[in-house]
ROTOR-708728 format. One record per residue (C-alpha): residue in one letter; x, y, z. Coordinates in steps of 0.5 Angstrom, whole numbers, plus 500, padded with zeros to 3 digits. Layout:
<sites>
AXYZ;...
</sites>
This chain:
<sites>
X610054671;X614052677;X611052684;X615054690;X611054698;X616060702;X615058709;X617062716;X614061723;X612068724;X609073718;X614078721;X620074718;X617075711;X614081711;X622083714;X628077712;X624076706;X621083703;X621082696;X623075694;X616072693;X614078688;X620077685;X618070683;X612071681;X615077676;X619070674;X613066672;X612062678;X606060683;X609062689;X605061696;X607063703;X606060709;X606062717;X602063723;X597068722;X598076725;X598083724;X603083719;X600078714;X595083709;X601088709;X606082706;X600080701;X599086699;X607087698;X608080695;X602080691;X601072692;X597068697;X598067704;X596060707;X595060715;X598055719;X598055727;X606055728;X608057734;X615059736;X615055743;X616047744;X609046744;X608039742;X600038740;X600044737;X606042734;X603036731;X597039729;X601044723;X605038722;X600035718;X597042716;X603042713;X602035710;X595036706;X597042704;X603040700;X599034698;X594038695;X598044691;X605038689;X609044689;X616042685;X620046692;X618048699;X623052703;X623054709;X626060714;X626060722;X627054727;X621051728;X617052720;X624048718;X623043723;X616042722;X617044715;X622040712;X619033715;X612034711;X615036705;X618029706;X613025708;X609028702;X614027696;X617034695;X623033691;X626039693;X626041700;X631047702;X632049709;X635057710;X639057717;X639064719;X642063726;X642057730;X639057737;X643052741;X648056740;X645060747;X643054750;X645051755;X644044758;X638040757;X635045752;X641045749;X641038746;X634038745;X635044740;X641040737;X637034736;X632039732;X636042728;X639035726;X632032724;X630039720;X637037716;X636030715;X629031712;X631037707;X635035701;X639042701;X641046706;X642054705;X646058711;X646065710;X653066712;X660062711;X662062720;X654058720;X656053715;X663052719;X659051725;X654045721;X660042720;X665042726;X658041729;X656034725;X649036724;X650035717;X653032711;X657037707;X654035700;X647038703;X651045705;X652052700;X652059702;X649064696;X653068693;X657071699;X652070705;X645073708;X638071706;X636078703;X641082702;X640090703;X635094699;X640100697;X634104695;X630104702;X637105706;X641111703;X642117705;X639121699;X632117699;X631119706;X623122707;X624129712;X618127715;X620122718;X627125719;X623130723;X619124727;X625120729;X628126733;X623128735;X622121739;X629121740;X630129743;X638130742;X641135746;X645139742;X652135741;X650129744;X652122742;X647118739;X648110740;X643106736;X641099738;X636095733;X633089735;X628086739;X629088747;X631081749;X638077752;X640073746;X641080742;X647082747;X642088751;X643087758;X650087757;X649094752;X646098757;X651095763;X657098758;X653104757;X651107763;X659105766;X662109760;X665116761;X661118756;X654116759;X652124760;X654127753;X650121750;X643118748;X642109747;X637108743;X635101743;X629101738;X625094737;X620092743;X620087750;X618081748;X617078756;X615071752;X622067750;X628069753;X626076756;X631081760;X632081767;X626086770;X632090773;X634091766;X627092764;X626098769;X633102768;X631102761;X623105763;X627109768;X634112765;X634119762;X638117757;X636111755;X630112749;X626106747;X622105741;X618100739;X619097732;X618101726;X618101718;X624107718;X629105721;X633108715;X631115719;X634113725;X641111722;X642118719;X641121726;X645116730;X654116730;X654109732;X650102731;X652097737;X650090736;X652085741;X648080740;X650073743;X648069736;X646070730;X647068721;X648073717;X645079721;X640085716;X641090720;X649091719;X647090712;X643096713;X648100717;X653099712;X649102706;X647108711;X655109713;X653108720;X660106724;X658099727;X661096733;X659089735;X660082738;X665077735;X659072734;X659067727;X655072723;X658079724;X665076722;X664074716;X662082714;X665086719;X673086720;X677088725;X679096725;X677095716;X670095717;X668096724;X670094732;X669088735;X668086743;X668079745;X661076746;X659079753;X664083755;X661089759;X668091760;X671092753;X664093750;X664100754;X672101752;X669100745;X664106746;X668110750;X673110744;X668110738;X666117742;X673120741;X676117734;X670119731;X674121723;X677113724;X670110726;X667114719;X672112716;X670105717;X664105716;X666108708;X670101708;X664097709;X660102705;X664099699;X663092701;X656092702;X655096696;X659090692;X657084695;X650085698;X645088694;X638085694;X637085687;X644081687;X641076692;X634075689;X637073683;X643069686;X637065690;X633065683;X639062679;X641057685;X633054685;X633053676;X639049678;X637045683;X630044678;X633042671;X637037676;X631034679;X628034671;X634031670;X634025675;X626024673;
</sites>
């Protein structure tokens, strides 16, 4: 029987990037454990995944000592278990993944980027990201960007040998669960919550943002956009995930406008996005970086027009005028012409959003991914047998 250790920095990545993945393995015949720091989340993920969990103290800041201490919590686990691959998901679990495993022997060592910090970084941190990047791909043997534009940037980068790259079928980590995120599936009880949290007036439009409430993810600069557009008073932004104050927190201004303002709501994170999606006209992702963002994944399979930022990531799914609108990164300028517009050619924007519907139908189904991942790990399994 195979055996695979899955790891992320936090137990929300698997609850969310990885939902269903290890379940799927383990349905497979494999031995599958998940590794991350502890938190709320890890009983529920359990549960979900139905394969042991191991606790190991990551934390998502540059901690040195703390650093150390999971690197050789990591190293005696692998020891001790031998799995046949470890793969790892997040900055921080693929550096200090990636160099256990290697110092413990696993043959198959595989490292998912799903977006890559130093891209928002500037100065000093900037390199000290870059170098890490560099040492989590020199101590895998396999390196897996979930996106087409983040394998172009390794390489224009230099960060790794192109022998070591693939991208699974045709990008992203998970794929979309279309049962969860479609418009017949959805429950009239949680329909019913969203409004009731969001409270539209009659023939207000509603922007929909998600994600957590911090620079990198573009929020400072939507809700500029926002209340600067001619739109602002026949409309409602919901920025739906929660501050977090820790790494790269909002300026308090922003913060203060968003408590304050009438018509913006925010909401702390839920399981029922979905819902929130069907009430919404438009999702706005302005994030500054990203790999393969899930969330237009998830508004395209729920036939939500999108506007979002040029970043790698969102070009390799959304299309100019085909499948959504794209604002240079940071414009506060052309991101508020962007709302302005989708607010008046509605029947254009819907008609987007079927395009992209299609396409994420097509090539971003979950069960596709899992199996497309499943397919990639055999291979890489019989070639190591093989090399023995």
């Amino acid at each position: 029987m195979p055996k695979i250790i899955r790891i992320t920095t936090v137990p929300i990545s698997l609850k969310l990037l990885l939902a269903g993945q290890m379940r799927f393995l383990k349905e497979k015949g494999w031995e599958v454990i998940m590794v991350s720091a502890d938190g709320r989340e890890v009983q529920t993920v359990e549960r979900a995944e139905e394969v042991r969990h191991e606790v190991v103290p990551f934390t998502r800041q540059i901690t040195p000592f703390q650093d150390l201490k999971s690197l050789v919590k990591l190293y005696h686990l692998f020891k001790r278990e031998q799995p046949d691959i470890v793969h790892t998901h997040t900055p921080k679990a693929g550096l200090l993944g990636m160099i256990a495993a290697n110092m413990a022997g696993v043959p198959i060592r595989i490292h998912t980027i799903a977006g890559i910090p130093a891209m928002a970084a500037n100065g000093r941190k900037k390199g000290l990201l870059e170098q890490a990047e560099k040492w989590t791909y020199s101590n895998a043997t396999h390196i897996w960007p979930n996106s087409k534009g983040l394998l172009d940037f390794v390489l224009a980068q230099k960060l790794c040998p192109e022998s070591k790259l693939k991208v699974i079928a045709k990008g992203s980590s998970n794929g979309v669960d279309l049962e969860k995120f479609n418009r017949q599936a959805l429950k009239e009880n949680h329909l019913v919550a969203a409004t009731m949290r969001i409270l539209p007036g009659e023939d207000e439009y509603l922007i929909l943002a998600v994600g957590r409430l911090v620079k990198d993810k573009g929020v400072e600069e939507l809700v500029e956009a926002f209340l600067g557009s001619k739109i602002v008073n026949q409309s409602k932004l919901i920025l739906l995930g929660e501050f977090e104050q820790n790494l790269n927190p909002l300026n308090p201004e922003t913060i203060q406008t968003i408590q304050d303002h009438p018509r913006i709501v925010q909401i702390d994170w839920t399981d029922h996005v979905a819902h929130y999606m069907a009430l919404a006209d438009v999702l706005v992702h302005a994030s500054h970086r990203e790999g393969f963002p899930n969330v237009l994944l998830e508004a395209g399979a729920m036939q939500l027009p999108v506007i979002c930022s040029d970043i790698i990531g969102n070009t390799d799914l959304i299309a100019q005028q085909k499948t959504g609108l794209i604002f240079p990164v940071k414009n506060v300028g052309v991101l508020r012409e962007a709302l302005e517009f989708a607010f008046v050619k509605r029947d254009h924007m819907i008609a987007l959003a079927d395009n992209l519907h299609q396409v994420v139908k097509t090539n971003y189904d979950r069960k596709f991914l899992q199996e497309s991942i499943f397919s990639a790990y055999e291979k890489l399994l019989k070639a190591s047998k093989t090399d023995e």
